[in-house]
N, C-alpha and C positions, 0 to 999 in steps of 0.2 A: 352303601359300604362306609365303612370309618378308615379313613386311609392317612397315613401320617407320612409326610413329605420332609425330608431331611435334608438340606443344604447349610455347607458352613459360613456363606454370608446369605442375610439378610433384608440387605437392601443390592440394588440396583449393581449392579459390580462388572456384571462380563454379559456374555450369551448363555452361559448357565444358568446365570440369574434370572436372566428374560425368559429363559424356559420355566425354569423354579416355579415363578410368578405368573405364568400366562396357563400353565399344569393346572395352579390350584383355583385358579378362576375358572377353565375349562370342566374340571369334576366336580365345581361348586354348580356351575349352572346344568348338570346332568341331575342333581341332588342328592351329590356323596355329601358326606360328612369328612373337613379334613381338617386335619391340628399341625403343627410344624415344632421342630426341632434344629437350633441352629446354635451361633454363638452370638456374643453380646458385643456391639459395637452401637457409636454415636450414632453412625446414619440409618441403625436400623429402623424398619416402618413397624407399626404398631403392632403388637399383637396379644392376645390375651394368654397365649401359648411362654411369653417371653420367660416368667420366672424358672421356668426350664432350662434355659441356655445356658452354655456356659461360655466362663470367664474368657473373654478377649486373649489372642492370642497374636505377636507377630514375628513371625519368623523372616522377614524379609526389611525392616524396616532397619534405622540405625537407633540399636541399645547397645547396651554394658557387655563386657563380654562374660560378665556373673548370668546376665538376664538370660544370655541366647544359650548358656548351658542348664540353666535352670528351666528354660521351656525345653531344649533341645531333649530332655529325658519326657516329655507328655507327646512328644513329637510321634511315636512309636505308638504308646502303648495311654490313655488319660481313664484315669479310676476317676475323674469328676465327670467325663462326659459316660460313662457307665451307668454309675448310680444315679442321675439325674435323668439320661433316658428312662432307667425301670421305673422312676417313679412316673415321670408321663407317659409309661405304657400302662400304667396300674391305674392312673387316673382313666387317661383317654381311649383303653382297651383296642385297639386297631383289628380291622382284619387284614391289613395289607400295609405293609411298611416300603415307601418307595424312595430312597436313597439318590445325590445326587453327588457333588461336588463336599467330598468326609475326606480325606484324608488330610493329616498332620493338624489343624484345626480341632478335628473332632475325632476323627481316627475311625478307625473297625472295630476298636473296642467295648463299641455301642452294640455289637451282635452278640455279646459276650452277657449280654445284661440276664439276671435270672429269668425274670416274667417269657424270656424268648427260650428257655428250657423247659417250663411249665405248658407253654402255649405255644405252638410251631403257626408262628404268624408269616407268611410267603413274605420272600423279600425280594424287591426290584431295585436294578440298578442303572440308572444312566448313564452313558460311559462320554462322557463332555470334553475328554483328553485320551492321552493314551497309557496313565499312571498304571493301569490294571500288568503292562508289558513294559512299562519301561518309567526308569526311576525318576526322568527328568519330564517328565508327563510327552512330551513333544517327538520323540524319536527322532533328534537333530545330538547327535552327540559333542563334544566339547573343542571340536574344531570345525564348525558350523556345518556336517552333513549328515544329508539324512541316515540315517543308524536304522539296523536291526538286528544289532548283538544280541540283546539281551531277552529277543524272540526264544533264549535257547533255555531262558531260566535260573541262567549264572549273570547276575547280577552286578559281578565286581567288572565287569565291562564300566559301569559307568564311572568307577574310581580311576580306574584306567584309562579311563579317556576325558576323565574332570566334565562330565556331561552339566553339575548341576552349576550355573549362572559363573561358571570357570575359577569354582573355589573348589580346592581338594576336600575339605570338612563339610561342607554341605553335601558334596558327593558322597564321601564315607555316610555321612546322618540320611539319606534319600535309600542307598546299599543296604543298608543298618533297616531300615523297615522296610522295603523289598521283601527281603531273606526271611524279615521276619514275618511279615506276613505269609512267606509261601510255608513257613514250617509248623507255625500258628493256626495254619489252612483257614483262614480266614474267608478265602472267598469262598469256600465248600458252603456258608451260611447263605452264599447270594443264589437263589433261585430261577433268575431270568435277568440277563446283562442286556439290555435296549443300544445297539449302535446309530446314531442318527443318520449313518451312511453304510453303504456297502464298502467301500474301501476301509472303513472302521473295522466293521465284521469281519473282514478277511482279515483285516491284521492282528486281531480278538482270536478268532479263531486257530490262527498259526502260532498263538502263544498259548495255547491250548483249552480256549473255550466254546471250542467248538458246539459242543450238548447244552449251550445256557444262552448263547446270542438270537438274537432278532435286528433284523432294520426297520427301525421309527423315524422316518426323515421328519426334521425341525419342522416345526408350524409356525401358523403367524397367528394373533390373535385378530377377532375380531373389528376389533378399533383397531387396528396396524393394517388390517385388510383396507378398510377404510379410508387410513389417513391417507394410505400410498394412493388411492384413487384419486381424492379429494386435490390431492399437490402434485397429478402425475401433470406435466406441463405437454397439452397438449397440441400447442403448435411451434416446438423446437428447433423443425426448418425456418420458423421466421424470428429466429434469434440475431439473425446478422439485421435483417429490416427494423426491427424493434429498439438496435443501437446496444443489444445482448451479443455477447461475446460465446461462442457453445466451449462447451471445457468436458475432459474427463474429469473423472471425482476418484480419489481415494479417499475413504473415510474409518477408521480406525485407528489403533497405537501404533504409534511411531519406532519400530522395534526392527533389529535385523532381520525376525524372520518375517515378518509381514513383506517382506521386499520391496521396503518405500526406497532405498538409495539405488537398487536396479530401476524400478519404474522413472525416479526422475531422471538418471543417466539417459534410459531408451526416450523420454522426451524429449532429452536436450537435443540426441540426437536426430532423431523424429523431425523437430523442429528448423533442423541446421546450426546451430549453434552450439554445438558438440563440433571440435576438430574430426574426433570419430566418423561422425556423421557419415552416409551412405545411403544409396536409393533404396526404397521396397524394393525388394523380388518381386512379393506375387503380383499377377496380373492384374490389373485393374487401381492397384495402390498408387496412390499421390508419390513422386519423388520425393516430398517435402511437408511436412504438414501447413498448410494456409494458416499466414502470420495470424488471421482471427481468432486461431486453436490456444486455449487455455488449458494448466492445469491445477483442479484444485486440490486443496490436501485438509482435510478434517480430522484433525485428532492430534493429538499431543505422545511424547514419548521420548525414551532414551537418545532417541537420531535426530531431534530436532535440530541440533546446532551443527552435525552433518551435513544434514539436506538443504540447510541455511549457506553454508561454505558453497558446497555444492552451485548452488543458483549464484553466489553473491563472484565465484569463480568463473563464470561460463559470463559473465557481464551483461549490462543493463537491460538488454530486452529478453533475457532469463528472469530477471526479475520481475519484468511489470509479466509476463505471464505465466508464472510458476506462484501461486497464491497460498500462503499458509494461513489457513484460518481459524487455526485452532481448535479447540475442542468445542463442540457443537451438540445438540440432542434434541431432543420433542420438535417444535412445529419446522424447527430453524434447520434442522438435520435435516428432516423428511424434505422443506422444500430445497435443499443443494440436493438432493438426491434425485427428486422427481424433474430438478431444472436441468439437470446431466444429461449431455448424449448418449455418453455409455459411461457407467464405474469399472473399476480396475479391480480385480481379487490376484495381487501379486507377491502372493505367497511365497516363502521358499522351506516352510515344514509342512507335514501333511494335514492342513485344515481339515476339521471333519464336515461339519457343514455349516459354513457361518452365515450367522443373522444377518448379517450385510449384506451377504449377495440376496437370500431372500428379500429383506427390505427394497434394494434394488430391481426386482424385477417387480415388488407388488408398485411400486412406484414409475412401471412400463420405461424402465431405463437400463437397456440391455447391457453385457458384462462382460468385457477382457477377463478373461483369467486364467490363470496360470494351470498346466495341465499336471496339479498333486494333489493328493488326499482326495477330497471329497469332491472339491471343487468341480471335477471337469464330470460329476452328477448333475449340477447347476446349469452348467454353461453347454448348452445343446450348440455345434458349430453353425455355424450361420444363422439359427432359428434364435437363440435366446443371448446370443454373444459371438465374439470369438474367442479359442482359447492358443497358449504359448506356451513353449517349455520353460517351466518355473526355472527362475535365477538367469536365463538367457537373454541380456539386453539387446541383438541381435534381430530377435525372434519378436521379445515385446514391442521393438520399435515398426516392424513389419505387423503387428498388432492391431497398433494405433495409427497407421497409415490406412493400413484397409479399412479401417473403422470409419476414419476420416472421407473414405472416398463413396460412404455407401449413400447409395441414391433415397429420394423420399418414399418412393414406394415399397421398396425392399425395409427402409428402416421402419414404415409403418408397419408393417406385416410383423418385424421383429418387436414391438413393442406388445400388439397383440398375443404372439406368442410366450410372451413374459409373463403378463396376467394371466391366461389362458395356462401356465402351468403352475404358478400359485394357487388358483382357484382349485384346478385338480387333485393337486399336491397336497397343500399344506394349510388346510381349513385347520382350524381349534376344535370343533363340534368333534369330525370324521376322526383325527386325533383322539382327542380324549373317547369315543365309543369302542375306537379299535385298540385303546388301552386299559379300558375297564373290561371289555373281552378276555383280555392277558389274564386280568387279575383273576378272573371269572374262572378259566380254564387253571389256576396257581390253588385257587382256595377248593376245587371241586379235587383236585388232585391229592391237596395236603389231608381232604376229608377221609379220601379212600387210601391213604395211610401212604403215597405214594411220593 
């Protein structure tokens, strides 16, 4: 097949990305034929596809307030990403257009291109947020909870409650294409909406997609299967012998909803160093986590100077073990990952199914995580982590205490059980054949006029 993959960054940027990018390797080594569609930016990676893209866009950066009305009208609706799709469908002829991360960048006005009236090419869509139901992609509305207003299809909820990054104009501009899309019917053109979880799908579904959803849970690529074996650290009980300190790991952006300022609160307290502080409940938990417990944090973000207060507040032995280590990636990520006793997924929006926690178990390094969105798909109780009610420092702290008290044999079994559902899960190969099946079953359908 000739299959054209469309995302609006190009290079390396999120977990969309890493899907983007691990998709077109996966139906390259099947022996599809695939060509891309995206926009133009500095750090994009090569491609012979590029004179197609179009012009750089940013809606979130600081410009002029001329610029941000001057983009803000392509935000909707862009006649340049239009005509420059039809001509790479004219050149590269597709049987199967599979759509990723297009809105405001590139828009739905690429399904609008003529060649898609001449030729009814099936279109796929990965749903990597929650944009399809809700304006502010996240379903956290503008006084940080979780939302499901705009499940109903009235839109101006999000003005109403300033959902978008807690400015009223970006709300009204997020509203403003919502509406427009639902009246434009835009997504009537998408033929198959792929959710990477079940929790996705049901909330796809309740906002009325029910007749177009599937769940495709995230994969890992080959070399990511790999690297997590290669760096899984396989003797983590002798951390304290080795003069290794064991730590949990967060690794991600530094942002309210990822829930880094609860997880380091429930450390401090964890640890005793929190006035807060208080024993586990459950049975078997450490009163206290053993001064040996570290915690590290990978990534950068908005909360940095937070979470820095935070430690710099709770005094000096919060700081020698609460570790910020900034942003991290390839050998240097994988091995804090595989060298963790357990990572943290402490969410406080509905994650769909993030590359982290996958990472984290091909890397036999089981997972606290919060019970929202996709997450508690990942996090099998006792077999592949534990899991806690998102946002409640309480609960996470009682988390990381049981976490802390688990014996070697029981956490052997759980590391096994880690890989052991990566392997099952989330191959590349099993992925990409059970998504050229999709496409298979899309193009035999469109044949028979259907």
């Amino acid at each position: 097949m000739r299959i054209l993959l469309v995302n609006k960054y190009f290079y390396r940027k999120g977990g969309a990305e890493t899907y983007f990018f691990a998709l077109a390797e996966g139906l390259k080594a099947l022996g599809h034929e695939v060509a891309f569609f995206s926009m133009r930016h500095p750090s994009n990676e090569p491609s012979r596809w590029s004179k197609y893209f179009v012009s750089e866009k940013d809606y979130v950066g600081k410009v002029s307030a001329f610029k941000q009305v001057q983009e803000a009208a392509t935000l909707i609706y862009s006649f340049e990403a239009k005509h420059k799709f039809e001509a790479l469908l004219e050149e590269f002829k597709p049987d199967i257009i599979h759509m990723n991360n297009v809105h405001r960048q590139l828009t739905l006005s690429i399904l609008d291109a003529p060649y898609l009236k001449k030729h009814h090419v099936p279109v796929v869509y990965t749903a990597h947020d929650y944009i399809l139901v809700c304006p502010a992609y996240t379903m956290v509305n503008g006084h940080g909870e979780v939302c499901d207003a705009c499940l109903d299809k009235h839109f101006m909820h999000a003005v109403k409650n300033v959902c978008v990054k807690g400015s009223r104009t970006k709300s009204a501009l997020a509203t403003m294409e919502a509406e427009f899309l639902k009246f434009h019917h835009a997504y009537s053109k998408i033929d198959l909406i792929i959710a990477p979880s079940q929790f996705m799908k049901s909330k796809l579904d309740e906002g009325g997609f029910a007749s177009k959803t599937v769940v495709m849970q995230n994969f890992l690529t080959d070399s990511q299967m790999a690297m997590g074996t290669r760096v899984a650290n396989t003797h983590k009980f002798e951390d304290a012998q080795a003069g290794a300190r064991p730590y949990f790991l967060f690794f991600g952006r530094l942002s309210k909803e990822k829930g880094i300022l609860t997880l380091v609160k429930a450390f401090l307290q964890a640890a005793g160093l929190d006035e807060g502080a208080g024993s586990g409940t459950g049975a078997g938990h450490n009163e206290v986590l053993p001064d040996t417990w570290d915690l590290h944090i990978v990534g950068d973000g908005p909360e940095r100077e937070a979470i820095e207060q935070l430690i710099a507040s709770a005094g000096p032995q919060a700081v020698s073990r609460i570790h910020l280590l900034g942003y991290k990636s390839g050998e240097d990520l994988q091995r804090e990952v595989g060298n963790a006793r357990f990572s943290v997924l402490s969410s406080e929006w509905r994650e769909n199914m993030p590359y982290s926690g996958l990472e984290s178990l091909a890397a036999q390094t089981p997972i606290i995580g919060a019970r929202i969105g996709g997450i508690p798909e990942l996090v099998e109780e006792g077999r592949t982590g534990f899991t806690f009610e998102s946002g409640n420092i309480a609960d996470l702290k009682d988390g990381l205490l049981k976490a802390s008290a688990v014996d070697e044999d029981i956490y052997g079994t759980m590391r096994r059980r880690c890989i052991e559902y990566v392997t099952l899960r989330c191959g590349q190969q099993a992925y990409a054949e059970q998504l050229v099946d999709q496409y298979a079953k899309l193009l035999n359908s469109s044949k028979n006029g259907n």
